[in-house]
C-alpha positions in Angstrom: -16.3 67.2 -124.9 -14.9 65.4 -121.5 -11.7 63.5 -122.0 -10.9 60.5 -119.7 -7.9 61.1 -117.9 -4.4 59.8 -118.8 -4.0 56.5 -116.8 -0.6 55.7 -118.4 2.0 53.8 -116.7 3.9 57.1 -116.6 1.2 58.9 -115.1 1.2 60.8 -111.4 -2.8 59.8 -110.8 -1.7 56.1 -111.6 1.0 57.1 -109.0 -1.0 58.5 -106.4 -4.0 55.6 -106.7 -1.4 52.7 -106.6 1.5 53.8 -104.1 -1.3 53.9 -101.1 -3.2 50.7 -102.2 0.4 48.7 -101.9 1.1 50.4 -99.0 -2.4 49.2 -97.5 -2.1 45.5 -98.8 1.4 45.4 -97.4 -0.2 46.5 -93.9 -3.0 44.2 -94.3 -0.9 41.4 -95.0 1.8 42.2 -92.0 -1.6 42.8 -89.7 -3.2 39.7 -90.4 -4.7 36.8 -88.9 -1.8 34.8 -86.7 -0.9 30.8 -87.0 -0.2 29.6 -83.8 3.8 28.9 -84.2 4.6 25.0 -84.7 6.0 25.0 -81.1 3.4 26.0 -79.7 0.9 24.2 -81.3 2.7 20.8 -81.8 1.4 18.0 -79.7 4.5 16.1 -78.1 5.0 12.6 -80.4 4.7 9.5 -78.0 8.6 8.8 -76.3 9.1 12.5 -76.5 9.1 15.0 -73.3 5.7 15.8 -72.2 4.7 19.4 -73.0 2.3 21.0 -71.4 1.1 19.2 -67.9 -1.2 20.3 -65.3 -1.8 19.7 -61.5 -4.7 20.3 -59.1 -4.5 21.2 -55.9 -6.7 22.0 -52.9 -6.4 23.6 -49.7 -9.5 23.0 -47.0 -7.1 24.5 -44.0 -8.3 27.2 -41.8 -11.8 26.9 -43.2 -11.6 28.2 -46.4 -10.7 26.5 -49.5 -8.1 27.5 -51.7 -7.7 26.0 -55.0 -4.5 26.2 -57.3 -3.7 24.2 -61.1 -0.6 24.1 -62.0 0.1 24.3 -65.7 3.8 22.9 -66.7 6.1 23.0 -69.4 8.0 19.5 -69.4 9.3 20.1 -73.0 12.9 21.7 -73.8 11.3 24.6 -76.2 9.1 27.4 -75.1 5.4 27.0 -75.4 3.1 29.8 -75.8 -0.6 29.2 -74.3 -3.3 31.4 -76.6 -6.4 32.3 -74.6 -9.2 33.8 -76.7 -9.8 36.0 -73.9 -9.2 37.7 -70.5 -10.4 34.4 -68.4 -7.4 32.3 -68.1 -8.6 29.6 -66.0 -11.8 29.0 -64.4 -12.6 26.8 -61.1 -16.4 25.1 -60.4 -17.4 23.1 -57.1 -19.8 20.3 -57.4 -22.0 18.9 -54.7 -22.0 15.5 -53.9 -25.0 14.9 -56.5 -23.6 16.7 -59.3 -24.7 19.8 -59.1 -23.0 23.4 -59.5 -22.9 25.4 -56.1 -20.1 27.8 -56.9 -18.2 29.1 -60.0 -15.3 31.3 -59.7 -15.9 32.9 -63.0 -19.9 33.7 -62.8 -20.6 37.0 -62.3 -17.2 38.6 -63.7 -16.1 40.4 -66.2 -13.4 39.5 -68.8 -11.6 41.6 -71.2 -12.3 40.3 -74.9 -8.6 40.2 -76.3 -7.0 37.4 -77.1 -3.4 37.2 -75.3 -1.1 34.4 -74.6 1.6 33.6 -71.9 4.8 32.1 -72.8 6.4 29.3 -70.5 9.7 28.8 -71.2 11.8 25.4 -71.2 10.5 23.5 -67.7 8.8 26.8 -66.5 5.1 26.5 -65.3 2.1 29.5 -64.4 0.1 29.0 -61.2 -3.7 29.9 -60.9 -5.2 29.9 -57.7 -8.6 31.2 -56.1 -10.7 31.1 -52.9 -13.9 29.4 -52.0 -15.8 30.1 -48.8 -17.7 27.2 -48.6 -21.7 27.1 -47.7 -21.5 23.9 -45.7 -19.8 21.0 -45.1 -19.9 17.7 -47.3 -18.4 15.8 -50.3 -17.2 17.9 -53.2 -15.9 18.0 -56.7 -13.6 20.6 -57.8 -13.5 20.9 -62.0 -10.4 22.9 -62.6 -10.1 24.5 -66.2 -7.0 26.3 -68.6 -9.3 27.9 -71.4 -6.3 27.7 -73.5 -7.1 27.1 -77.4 -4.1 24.9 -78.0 -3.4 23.3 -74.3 -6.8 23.2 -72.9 -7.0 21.3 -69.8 -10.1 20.2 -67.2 -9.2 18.2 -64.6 -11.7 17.0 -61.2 -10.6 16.5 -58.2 -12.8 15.1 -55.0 -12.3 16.5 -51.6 -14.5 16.3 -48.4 -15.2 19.7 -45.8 -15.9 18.5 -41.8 
C-alpha cells in the first residue's frame, strides 16, 4: 500500500517546497516591472517651471554640417529620461521637396536595453552628429529625443551655398 506523504504544517517537505517558493516570489516581486517615478514622469502644471526643454542647432561652417539638440532641465527636481533602447537621439535631413536624403541612425546598430540618464536640477545632455552633405540647397533638419516620457522632434530649416 503507498501512503501520501505527511504535508502537515510541521512538516520538513512542507518546509523545503515553501521556504524557496517565498524566496522566489519575493525576488520576482523586488525584480519586476518599473513605474517611471512621479518626477520623472509628471508633466510640469501651467505657471510652473518648465521641465524638460530642448534646442536645435546647426553648424554649416567649414563645409560640413554639424548638428547638436540640446535637452534641458528647467525644473528644480531631477528628471530621469527612459529610452527603450541604445539610440538616444536620432537626426534626418530633408530635401527641399520633402524627401529623406540622410539619416544618422540607418544603417547602425543599437543595443536593446532600456537605460535612462538623469539630469539634475537646471542640468541639460547634448547630442551632436556630423553630416557631409551631397550638394548644396535648402534643407530640413528633423531632430529627435526617443525618450518614452520626454520625447521631443523638432525641425529646423537651413540653406548649404
Amino acid at each position: 500500500m503507498h501512503r501520501s506523504p505527511d504535508i502537515s504544517p510541521r512538516s520538513p517537505m512542507l518546509w523545503r517546497i515553501t521556504v524557496p517558493l517565498l524566496a522566489a516570489a519575493g525576488l520576482v516581486f523586488a525584480c519586476g516591472p518599473r513605474t517611471p517615478s512621479p518626477t520623472a514622469s509628471a508633466r510640469p502644471k501651467a505657471g510652473a517651471d518648465k521641465g524638460v526643454t530642448s534646442h536645435v542647432m546647426v553648424d554649416t561652417a567649414n563645409g560640413s554640417v554639424h548638428f547638436a539638440i540640446q535637452v534641458a532641465n528647467d525644473s528644480p527636481k531631477r528628471v530621469e529620461l527612459l529610452f527603450p533602447d541604445g539610440r538616444t537621439h536620432d537626426f534626418a535631413v530633408l530635401d527641399s521637396v520633402g524627401r529623406e536624403v540622410w539619416r544618422w541612425s540607418q544603417g547602425r546598430l543599437f543595443t536593446q536595453g532600456i537605460q535612462n540618464r538623469l539630469l539634475d536640477a537646471r542640468d541639460s545632455a547634448v547630442y551632436d552628429e556630423r553630416w557631409e552633405p551631397p550638394a548644396p540647397g535648402r534643407y530640413t533638419l528633423v531632430a529627435q529625443l526617443n525618450s518614452e516620457n520626454y520625447p521631443v522632434q523638432q525641425r529646423v530649416a537651413f540653406a548649404l551655398r
